[in-house]
NUKEFI-154237 format. One record per residue (C-alpha): residue in three letters; x, z, y. Coordinates in Angstrom, 1 decimal, m for minus. Layout:
BEGIN
+--------+--------+--------+--------+
! residu !     px !     pz !     py !
+--------+--------+--------+--------+
!    ALA !      X !      Z !      Y !
...
+--------+--------+--------+--------+
***
This chain:
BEGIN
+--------+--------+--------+--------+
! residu !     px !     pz !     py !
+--------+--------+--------+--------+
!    UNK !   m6.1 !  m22.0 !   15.4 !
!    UNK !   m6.7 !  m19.6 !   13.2 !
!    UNK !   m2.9 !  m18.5 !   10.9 !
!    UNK !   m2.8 !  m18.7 !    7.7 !
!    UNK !   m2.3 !  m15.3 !    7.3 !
!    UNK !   m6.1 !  m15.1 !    9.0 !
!    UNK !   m7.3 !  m17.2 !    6.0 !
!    UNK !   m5.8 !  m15.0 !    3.7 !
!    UNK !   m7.5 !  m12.2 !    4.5 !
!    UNK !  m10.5 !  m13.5 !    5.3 !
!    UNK !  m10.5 !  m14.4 !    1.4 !
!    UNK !   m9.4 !  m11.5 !   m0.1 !
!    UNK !  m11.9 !  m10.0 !   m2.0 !
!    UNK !  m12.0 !   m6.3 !   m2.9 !
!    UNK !  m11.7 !   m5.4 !   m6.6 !
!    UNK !  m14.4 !   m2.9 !   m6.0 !
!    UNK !  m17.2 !   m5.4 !   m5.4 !
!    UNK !  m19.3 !   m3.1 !   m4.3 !
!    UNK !  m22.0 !   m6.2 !   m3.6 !
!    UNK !  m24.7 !   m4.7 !   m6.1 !
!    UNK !  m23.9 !   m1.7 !   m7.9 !
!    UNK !  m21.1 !    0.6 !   m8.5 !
!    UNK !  m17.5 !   m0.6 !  m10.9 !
!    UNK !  m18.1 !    2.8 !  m12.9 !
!    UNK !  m20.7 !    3.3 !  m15.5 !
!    UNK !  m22.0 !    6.6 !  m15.5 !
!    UNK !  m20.9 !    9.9 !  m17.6 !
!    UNK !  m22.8 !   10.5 !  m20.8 !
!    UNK !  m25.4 !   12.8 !  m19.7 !
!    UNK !  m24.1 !   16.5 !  m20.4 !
!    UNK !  m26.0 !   19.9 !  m21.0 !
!    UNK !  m29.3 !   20.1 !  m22.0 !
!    UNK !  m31.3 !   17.2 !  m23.4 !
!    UNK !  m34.4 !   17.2 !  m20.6 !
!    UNK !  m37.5 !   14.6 !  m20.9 !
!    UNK !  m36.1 !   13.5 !  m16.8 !
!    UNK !  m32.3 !   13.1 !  m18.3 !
!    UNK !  m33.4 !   11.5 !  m21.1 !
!    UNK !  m35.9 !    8.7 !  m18.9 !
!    UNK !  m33.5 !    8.5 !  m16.5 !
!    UNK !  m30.4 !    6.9 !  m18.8 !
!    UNK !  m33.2 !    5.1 !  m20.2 !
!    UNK !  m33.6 !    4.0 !  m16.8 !
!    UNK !  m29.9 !    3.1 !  m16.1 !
!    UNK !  m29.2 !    1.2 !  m19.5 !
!    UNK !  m32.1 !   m1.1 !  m18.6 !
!    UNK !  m31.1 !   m1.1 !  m14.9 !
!    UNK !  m34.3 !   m0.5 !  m13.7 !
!    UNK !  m32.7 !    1.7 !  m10.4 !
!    UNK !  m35.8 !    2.5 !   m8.5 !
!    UNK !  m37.3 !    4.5 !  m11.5 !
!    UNK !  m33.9 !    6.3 !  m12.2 !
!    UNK !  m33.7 !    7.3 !   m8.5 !
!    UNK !  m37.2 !    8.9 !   m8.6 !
!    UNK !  m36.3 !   10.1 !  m12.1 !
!    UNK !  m32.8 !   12.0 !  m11.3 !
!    UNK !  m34.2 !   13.0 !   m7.4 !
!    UNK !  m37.0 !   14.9 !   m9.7 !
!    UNK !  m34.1 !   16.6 !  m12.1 !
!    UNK !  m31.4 !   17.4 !   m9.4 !
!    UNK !  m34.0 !   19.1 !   m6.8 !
!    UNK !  m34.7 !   21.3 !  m10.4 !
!    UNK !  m30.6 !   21.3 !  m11.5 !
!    UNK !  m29.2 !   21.1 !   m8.2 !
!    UNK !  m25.7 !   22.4 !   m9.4 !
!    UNK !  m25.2 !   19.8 !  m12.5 !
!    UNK !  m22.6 !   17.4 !  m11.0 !
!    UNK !  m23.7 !   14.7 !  m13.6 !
!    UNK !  m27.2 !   14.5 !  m12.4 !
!    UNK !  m25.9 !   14.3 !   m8.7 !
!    UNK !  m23.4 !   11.4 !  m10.2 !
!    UNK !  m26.0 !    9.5 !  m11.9 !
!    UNK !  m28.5 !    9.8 !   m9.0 !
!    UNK !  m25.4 !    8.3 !   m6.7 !
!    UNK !  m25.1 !    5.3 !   m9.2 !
!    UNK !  m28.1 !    4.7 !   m9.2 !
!    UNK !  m29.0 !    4.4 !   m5.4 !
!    UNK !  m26.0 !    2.3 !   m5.5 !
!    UNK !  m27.0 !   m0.4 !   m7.4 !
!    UNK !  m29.9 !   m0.2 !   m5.1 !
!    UNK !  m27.1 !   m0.8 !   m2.0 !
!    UNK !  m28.2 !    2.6 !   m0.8 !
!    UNK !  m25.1 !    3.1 !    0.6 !
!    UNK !  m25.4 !    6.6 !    2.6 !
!    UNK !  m27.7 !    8.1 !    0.7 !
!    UNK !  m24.8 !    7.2 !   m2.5 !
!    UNK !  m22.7 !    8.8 !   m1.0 !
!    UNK !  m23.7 !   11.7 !   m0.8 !
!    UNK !  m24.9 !   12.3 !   m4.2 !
!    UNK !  m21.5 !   11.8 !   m5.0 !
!    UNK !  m19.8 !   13.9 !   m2.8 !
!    UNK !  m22.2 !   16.3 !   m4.4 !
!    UNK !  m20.8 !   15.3 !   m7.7 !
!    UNK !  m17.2 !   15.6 !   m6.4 !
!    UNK !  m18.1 !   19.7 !   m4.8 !
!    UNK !  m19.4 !   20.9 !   m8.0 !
!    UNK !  m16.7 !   19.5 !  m10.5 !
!    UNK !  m13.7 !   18.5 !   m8.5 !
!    UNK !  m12.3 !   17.4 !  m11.7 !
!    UNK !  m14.4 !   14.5 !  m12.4 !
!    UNK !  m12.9 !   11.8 !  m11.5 !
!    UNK !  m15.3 !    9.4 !  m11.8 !
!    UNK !  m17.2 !   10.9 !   m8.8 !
!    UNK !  m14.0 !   10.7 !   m7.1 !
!    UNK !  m13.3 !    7.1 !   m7.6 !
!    UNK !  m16.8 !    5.8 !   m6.9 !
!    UNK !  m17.4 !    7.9 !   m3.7 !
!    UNK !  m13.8 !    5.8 !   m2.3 !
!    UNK !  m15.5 !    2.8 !   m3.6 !
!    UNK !  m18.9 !    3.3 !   m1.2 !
!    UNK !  m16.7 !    4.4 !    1.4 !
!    UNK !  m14.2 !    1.2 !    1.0 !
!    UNK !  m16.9 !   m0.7 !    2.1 !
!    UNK !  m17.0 !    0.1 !    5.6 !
!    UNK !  m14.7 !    3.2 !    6.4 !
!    UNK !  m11.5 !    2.7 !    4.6 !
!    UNK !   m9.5 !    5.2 !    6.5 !
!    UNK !  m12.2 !    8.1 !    4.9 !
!    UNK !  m12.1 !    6.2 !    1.5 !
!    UNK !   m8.1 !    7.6 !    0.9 !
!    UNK !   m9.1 !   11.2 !    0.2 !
!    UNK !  m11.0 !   10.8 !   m2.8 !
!    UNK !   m9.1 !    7.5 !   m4.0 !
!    UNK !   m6.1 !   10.0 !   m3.8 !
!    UNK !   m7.6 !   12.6 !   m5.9 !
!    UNK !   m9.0 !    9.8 !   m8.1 !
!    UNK !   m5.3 !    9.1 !   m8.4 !
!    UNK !   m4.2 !   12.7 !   m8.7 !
!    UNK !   m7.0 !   12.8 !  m12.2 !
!    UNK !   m5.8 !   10.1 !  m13.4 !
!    UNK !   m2.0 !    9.0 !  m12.7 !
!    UNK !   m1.8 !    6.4 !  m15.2 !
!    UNK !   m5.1 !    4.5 !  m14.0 !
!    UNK !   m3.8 !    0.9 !  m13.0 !
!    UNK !   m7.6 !    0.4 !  m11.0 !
!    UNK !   m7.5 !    3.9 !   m8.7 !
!    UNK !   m3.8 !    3.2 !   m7.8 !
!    UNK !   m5.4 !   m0.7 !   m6.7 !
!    UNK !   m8.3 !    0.7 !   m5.1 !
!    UNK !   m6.0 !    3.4 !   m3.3 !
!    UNK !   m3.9 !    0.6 !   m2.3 !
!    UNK !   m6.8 !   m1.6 !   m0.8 !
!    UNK !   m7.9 !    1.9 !    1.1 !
!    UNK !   m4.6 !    2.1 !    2.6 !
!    UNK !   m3.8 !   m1.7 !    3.5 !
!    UNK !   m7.5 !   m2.2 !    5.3 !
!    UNK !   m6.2 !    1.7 !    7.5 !
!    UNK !   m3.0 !   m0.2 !    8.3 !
!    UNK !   m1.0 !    2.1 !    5.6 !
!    UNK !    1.0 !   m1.1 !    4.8 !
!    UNK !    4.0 !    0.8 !    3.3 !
!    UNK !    2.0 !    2.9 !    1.6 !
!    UNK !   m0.4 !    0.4 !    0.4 !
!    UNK !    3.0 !   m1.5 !   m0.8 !
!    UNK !    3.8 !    1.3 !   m2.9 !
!    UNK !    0.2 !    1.9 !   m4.8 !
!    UNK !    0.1 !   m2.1 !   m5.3 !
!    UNK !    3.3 !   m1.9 !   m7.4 !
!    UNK !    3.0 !    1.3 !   m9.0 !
!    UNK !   m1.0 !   m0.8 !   m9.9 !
!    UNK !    1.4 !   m3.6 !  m11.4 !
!    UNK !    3.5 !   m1.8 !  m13.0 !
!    UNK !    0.3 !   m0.4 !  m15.0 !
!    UNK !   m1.3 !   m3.2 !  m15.7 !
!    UNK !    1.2 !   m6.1 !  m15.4 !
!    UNK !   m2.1 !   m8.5 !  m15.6 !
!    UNK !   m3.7 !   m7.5 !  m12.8 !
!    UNK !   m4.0 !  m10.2 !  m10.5 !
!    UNK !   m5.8 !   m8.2 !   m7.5 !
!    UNK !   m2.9 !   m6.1 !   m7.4 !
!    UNK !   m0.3 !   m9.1 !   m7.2 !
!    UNK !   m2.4 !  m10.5 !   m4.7 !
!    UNK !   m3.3 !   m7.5 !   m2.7 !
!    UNK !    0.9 !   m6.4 !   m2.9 !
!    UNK !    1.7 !  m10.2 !   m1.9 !
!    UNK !   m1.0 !  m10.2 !    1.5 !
!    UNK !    0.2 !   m6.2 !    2.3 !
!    UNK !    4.3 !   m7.3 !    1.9 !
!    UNK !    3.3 !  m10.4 !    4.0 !
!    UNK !    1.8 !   m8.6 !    6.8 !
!    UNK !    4.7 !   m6.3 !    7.0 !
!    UNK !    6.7 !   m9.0 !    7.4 !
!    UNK !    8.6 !   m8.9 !    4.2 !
!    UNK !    8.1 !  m12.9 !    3.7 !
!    UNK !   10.2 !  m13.0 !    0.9 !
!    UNK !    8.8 !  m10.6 !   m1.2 !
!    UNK !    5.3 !  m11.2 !   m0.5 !
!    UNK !    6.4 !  m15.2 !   m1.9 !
!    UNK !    7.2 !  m13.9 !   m5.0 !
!    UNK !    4.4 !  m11.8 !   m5.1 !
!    UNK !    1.8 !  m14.3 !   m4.5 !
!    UNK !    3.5 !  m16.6 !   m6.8 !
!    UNK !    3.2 !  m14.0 !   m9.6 !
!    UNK !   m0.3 !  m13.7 !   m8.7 !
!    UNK !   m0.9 !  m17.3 !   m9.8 !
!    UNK !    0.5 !  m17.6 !  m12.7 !
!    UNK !   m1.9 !  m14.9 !  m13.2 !
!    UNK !   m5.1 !  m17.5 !  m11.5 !
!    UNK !   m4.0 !  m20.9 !  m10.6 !
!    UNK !   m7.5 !  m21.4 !   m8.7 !
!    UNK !   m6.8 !  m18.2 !   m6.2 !
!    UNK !   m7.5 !  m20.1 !   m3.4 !
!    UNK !   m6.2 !  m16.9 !   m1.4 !
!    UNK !   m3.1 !  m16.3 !   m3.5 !
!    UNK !   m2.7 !  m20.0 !   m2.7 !
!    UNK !   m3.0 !  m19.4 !    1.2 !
!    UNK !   m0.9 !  m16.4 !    1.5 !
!    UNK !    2.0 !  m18.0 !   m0.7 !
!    UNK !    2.0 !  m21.0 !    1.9 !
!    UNK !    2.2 !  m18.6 !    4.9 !
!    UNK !    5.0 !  m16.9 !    3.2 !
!    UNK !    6.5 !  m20.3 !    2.9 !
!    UNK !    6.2 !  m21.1 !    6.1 !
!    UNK !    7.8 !  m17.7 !    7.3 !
!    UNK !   10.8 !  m18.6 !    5.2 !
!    UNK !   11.7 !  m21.7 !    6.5 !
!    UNK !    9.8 !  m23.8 !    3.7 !
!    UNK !    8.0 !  m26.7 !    4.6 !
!    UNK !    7.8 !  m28.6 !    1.9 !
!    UNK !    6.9 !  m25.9 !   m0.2 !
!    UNK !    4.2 !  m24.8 !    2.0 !
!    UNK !    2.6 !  m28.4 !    2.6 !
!    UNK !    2.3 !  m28.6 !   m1.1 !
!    UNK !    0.2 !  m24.6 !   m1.7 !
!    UNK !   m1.6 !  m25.7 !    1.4 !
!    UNK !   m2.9 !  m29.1 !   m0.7 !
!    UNK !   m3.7 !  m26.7 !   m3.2 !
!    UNK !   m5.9 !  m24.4 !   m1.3 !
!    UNK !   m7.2 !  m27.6 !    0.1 !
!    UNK !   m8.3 !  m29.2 !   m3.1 !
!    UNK !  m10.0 !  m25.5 !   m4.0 !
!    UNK !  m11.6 !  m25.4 !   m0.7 !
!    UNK !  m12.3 !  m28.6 !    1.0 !
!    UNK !  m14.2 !  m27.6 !    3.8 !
!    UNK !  m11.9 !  m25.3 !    5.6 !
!    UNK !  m11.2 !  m27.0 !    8.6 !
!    UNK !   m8.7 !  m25.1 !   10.5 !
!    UNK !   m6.4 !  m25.4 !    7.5 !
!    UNK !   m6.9 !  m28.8 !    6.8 !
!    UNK !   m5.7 !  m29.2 !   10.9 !
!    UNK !   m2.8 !  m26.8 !   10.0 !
!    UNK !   m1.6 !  m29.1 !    7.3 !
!    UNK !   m2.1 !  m32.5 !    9.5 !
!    UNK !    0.6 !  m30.7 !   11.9 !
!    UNK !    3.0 !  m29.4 !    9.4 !
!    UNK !    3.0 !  m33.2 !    8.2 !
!    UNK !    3.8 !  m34.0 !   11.2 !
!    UNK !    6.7 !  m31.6 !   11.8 !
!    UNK !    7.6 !  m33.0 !    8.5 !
!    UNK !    7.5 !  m36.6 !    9.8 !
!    UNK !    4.7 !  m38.2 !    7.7 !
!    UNK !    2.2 !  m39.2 !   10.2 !
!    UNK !    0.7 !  m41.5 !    7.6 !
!    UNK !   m0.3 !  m38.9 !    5.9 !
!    UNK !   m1.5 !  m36.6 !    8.3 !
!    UNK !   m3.8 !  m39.0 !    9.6 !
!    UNK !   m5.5 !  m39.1 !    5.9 !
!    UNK !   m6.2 !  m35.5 !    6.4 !
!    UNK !   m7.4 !  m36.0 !    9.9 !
!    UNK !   m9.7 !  m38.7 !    8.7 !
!    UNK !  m11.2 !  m36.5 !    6.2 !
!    UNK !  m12.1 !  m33.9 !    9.1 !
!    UNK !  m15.8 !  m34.9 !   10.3 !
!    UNK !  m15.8 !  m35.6 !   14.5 !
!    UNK !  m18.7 !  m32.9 !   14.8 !
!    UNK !  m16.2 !  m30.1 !   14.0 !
!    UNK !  m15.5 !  m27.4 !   16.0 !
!    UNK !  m11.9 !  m28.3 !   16.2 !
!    UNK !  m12.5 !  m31.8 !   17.2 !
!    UNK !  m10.3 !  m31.4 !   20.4 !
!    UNK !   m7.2 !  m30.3 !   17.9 !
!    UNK !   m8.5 !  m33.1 !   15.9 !
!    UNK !   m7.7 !  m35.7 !   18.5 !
!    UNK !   m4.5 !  m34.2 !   19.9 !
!    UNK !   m3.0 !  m34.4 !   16.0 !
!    UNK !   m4.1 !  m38.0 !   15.7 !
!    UNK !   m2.2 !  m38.9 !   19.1 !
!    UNK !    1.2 !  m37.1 !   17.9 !
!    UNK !    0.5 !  m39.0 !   14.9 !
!    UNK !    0.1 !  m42.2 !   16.2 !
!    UNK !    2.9 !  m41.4 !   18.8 !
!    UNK !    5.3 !  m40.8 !   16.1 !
!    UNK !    4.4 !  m44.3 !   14.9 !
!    UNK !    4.8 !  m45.5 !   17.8 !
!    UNK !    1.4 !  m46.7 !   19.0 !
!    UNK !    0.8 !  m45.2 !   22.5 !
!    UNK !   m2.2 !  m47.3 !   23.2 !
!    UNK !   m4.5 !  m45.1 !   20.1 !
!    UNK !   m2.4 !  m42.0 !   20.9 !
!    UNK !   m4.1 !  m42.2 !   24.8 !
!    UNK !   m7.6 !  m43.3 !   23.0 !
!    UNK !   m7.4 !  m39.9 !   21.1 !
!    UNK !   m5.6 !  m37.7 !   24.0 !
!    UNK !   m8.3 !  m39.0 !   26.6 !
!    UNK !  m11.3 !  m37.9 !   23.7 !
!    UNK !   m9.6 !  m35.0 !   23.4 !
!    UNK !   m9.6 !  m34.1 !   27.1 !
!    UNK !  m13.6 !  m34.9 !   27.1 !
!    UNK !  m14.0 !  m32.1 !   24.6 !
!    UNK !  m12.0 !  m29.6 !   26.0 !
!    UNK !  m11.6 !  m30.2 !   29.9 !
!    UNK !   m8.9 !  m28.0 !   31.8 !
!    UNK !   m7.0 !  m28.2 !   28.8 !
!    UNK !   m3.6 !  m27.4 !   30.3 !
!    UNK !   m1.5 !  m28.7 !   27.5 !
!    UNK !   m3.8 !  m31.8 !   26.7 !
!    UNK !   m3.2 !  m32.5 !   30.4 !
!    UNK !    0.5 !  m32.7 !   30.3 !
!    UNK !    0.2 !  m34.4 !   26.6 !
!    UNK !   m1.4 !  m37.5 !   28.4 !
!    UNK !    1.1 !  m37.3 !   31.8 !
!    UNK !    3.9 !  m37.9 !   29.1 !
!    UNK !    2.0 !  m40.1 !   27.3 !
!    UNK !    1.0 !  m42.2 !   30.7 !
!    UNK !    4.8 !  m41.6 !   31.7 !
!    UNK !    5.5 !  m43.6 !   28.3 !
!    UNK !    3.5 !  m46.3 !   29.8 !
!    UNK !    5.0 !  m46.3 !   32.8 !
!    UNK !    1.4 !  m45.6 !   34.4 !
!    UNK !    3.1 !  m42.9 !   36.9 !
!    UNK !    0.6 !  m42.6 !   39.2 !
!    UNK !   m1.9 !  m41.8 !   36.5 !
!    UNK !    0.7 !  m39.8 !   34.9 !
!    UNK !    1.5 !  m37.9 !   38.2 !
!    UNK !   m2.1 !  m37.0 !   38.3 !
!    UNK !   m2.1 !  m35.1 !   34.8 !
!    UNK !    0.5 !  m33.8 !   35.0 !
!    UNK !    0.1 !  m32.1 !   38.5 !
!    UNK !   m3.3 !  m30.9 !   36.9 !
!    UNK !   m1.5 !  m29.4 !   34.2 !
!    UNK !    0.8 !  m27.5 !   36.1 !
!    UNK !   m1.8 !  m26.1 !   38.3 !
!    UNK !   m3.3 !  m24.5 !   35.2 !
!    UNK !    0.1 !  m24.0 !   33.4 !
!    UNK !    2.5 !  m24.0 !   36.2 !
!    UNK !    5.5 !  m23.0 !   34.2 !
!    UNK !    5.7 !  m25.5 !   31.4 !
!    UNK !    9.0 !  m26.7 !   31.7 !
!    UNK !    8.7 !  m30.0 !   30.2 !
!    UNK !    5.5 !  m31.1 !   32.5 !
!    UNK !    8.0 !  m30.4 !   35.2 !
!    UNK !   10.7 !  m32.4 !   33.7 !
!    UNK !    7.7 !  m35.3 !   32.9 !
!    UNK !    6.7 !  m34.9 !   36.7 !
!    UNK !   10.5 !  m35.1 !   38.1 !
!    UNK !   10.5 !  m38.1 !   35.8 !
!    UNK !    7.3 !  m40.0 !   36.9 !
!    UNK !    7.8 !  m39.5 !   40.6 !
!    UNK !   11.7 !  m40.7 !   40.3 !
!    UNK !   10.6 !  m44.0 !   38.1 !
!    UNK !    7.9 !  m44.9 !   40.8 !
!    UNK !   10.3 !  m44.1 !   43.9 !
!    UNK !    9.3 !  m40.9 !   45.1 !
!    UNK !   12.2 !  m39.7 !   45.4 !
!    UNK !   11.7 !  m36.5 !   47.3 !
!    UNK !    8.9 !  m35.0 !   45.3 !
!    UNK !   11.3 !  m36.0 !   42.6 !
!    UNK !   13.6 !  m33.9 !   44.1 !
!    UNK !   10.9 !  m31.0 !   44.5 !
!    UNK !   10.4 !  m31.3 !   40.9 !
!    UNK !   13.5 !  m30.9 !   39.8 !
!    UNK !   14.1 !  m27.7 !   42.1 !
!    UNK !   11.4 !  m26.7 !   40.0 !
!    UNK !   12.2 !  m27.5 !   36.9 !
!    UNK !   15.7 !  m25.1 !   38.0 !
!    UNK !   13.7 !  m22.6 !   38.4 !
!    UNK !   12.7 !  m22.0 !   35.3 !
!    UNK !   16.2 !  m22.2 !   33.3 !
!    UNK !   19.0 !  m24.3 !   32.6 !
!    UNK !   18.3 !  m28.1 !   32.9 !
!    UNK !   20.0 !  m31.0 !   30.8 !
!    UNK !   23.0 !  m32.4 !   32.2 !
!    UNK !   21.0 !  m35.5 !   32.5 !
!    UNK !   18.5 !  m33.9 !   35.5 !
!    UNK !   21.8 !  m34.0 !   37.4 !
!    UNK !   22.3 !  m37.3 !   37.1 !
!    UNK !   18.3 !  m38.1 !   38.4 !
!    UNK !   19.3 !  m35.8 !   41.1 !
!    UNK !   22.5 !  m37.5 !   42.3 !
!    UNK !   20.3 !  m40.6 !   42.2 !
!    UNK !   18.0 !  m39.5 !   44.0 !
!    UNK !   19.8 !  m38.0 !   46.9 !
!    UNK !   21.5 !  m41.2 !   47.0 !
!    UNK !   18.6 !  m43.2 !   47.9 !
!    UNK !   17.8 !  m40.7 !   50.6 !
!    UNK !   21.4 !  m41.7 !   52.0 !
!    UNK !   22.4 !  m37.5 !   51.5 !
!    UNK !   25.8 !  m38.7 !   50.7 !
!    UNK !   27.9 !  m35.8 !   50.4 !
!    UNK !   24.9 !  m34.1 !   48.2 !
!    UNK !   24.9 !  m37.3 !   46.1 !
!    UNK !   28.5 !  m36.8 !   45.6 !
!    UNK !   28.3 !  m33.5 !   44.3 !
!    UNK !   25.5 !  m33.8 !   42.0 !
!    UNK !   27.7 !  m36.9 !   40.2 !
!    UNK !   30.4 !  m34.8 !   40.0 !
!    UNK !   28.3 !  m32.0 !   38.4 !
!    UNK !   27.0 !  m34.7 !   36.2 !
!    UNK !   29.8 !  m35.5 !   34.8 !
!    UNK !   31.1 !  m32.8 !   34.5 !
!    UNK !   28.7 !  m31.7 !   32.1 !
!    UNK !   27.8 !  m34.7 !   29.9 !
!    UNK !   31.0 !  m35.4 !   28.1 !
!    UNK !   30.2 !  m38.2 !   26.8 !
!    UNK !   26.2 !  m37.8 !   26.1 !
!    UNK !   24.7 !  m40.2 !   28.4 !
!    UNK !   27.3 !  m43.2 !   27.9 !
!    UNK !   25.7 !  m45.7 !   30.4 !
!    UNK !   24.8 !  m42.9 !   32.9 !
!    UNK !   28.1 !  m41.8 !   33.0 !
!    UNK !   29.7 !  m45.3 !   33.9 !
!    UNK !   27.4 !  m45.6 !   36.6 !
!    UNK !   28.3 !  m42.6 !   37.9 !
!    UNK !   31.5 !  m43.5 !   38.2 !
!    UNK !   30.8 !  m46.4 !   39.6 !
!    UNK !   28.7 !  m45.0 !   42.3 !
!    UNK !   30.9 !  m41.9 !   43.4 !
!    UNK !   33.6 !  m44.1 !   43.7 !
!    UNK !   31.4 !  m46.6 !   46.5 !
!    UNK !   30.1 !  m43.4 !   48.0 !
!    UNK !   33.9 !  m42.0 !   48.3 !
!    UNK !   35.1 !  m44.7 !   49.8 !
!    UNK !   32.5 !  m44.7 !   52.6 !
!    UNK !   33.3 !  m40.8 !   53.6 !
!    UNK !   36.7 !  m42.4 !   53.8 !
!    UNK !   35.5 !  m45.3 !   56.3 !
!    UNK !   33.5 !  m42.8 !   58.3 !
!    UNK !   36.4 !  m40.1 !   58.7 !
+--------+--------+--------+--------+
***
């Protein structure tokens, strides 16, 4: 599943929109008043592009060194999403008066699009021109957070704030850059700065909940990620990401009324089912938790963890043959998941097989410490294979571990070493 963080950036949407035509109108037209200069803002201010391009391709092949001509001609083509050929009619622009700093800022713009990394140059000496320019520093910023900058994007996005304190592409763009640094707490203020700025930000929503989450949150998070929600219903991976933190909130009710409102055809149909089963597990109804963890299977087959999901739910059910099955399926595609093991130790104990019980929990050793309680299952088990002085041991071990934890256990524990004692004695 897809973070939240993914979401975020996914909706993030450049201040440049460079979708149609450049964010900077062109310079008055400078030096002599020709016939082509004249037609050709004519041109622009009725946004007819194609007939400016041929216009100002005809009056910079006959004033090749006029920087304005080259800037117009680069406006123009990109408004007609001529992107390359843009450009380089501006880089033109930008070689004949390095001082213009429009030139400068749209040639980053173009080059935002696609090549960040090359579009810090001239965002820098659009910067440089212009120091105070809340919209270069923000541009800048974007440049250096889509090249991985991240600090330095963090620093152009608040000197961009600190400009224009209304700016709520730079509170958004600071709160996703502070967020992917990992600087959780920051980027939550941030993104909660950027909607009181736009309360409909579906992104600033997003990237506030992640935050959340980072911090510890829940609560918080559940309730920005039922705001994104209600902005955009149809994201399904988020609606899947709330059903879960309900349920790690303990409201199963209501993350089954956001699993209901997630169509079966989905692509995440499989998560879709799992969810529904630890919801209805949670309430306690095993019987639609297997419905939903056997679809779930169907959908995604060799699914280690659905596997072992249903061998604890069967285990539940005290179906442990079934439940042996699973989980021995699970463990040959996941074969160190500690708690299939423990499920498997379980299951083949509670049907009486008490070697491969044993096996299990050898294996479940393995892979860490156990709970004091595996010794008790062991000392049981050992007993039933009449490995006495084994037995012995393991109770011993038991208890001495469980202090009190496992109240019935322990008493028969007692109980048993003390039978098992006194036949060592008999047989010395």
């Amino acid at each position: 599943m897809k973070t939240l963080l993914n979401v975020l950036v996914a909706l993030s949407v450049l201040v440049t929109g460079l979708t149609g035509r450049a964010q900077n109108a062109p310079p008055a037209v400078s030096g002599p008043p020709t016939r082509l200069l004249a037609e050709a803002q004519q041109a622009l201010d009725q946004k007819e592009y194609a007939r400016a391009v041929t216009l100002l391709k005809n009056y910079v092949q006959d004033a090749p060194d006029d920087p304005v001509g080259h800037f117009q001609l680069g406006y123009a083509l990109t408004a007609l999403e001529q992107w390359d050929e843009a450009e380089a009619e501006y880089r033109t622009a930008a070689r004949l008066d390095p001082h213009m700093f429009a030139a400068q800022l749209n040639l980053g713009l173009v080059l935002l699009r696609s090549r960040p990394a090359d579009a810090v140059d001239p965002l820098e000496k659009a910067v440089a021109l212009a120091p105070q320019d809340a919209r270069a520093h923000l541009l800048l910023a974007q440049a250096l957070e889509r090249s991985a900058r991240l600090s330095d994007a963090i620093e152009q996005y608040r000197v961009a704030t600190r400009l224009d304190a209304r700016s709520f592409e730079a509170q958004l763009g600071l709160g996703r850059a502070l967020l992917r640094s990992g600087q959780a707490e920051a980027a939550e203020a941030a993104f909660r700065e950027a909607l009181q700025l736009n309360s409909h930000s579906p992104a600033a929503h997003a990237g506030r909940a992640e935050a959340l989450l980072q911090l510890g949150r829940p609560a918080e998070a559940r309730d920005e990620l039922e705001q994104y929600l209600s902005l955009t219903p149809n994201d399904t991976a988020t609606r899947l990401r709330l059903a879960s933190l309900l349920l790690d909130l303990h409201r199963p009710d209501e993350a089954l009324e956001q699993l209901g409102r997630i169509p079966e055809s989905t692509a995440g149909a499989a998560e879709l089912h799992r969810l529904r089963a630890r919801a209805w597990l949670e309430k306690g109804n095993t019987a639609e938790a297997r419905q939903d963890l056997e679809r779930a299977l169907e959908l995604s087959p060799g699914d280690a963890a659905l596997e072992a999901e249903l061998g604890h739910l069967l285990v539940l059910q005290k179906e442990y043959t079934a439940a042996i099955t699973h989980l021995q399926r699970a463990l040959s595609l996941q074969p160190n998941d500690a708690q299939a093991v423990q499920d498997l130790a379980a299951a083949e104990y509670l049907s009486g097989n008490y070697s491969a019980a044993l096996s299990a929990l050898d294996r479940l050793a393995a892979l860490g410490p156990v709970e004091p309680i595996a010794w008790f299952v062991r000392a049981t088990c050992l007993d039933h294979l009449g490995q006495v002085a084994q037995a012995i041991e393991a109770y011993q071990k038991f208890l001495s571990l469980s202090h009190g934890q496992h109240d019935r256990e322990e008493f028969q524990a007692r109980q048993r070493l003390q039978t098992l004692e006194r036949m060592v004695k008999r047989k010395r």
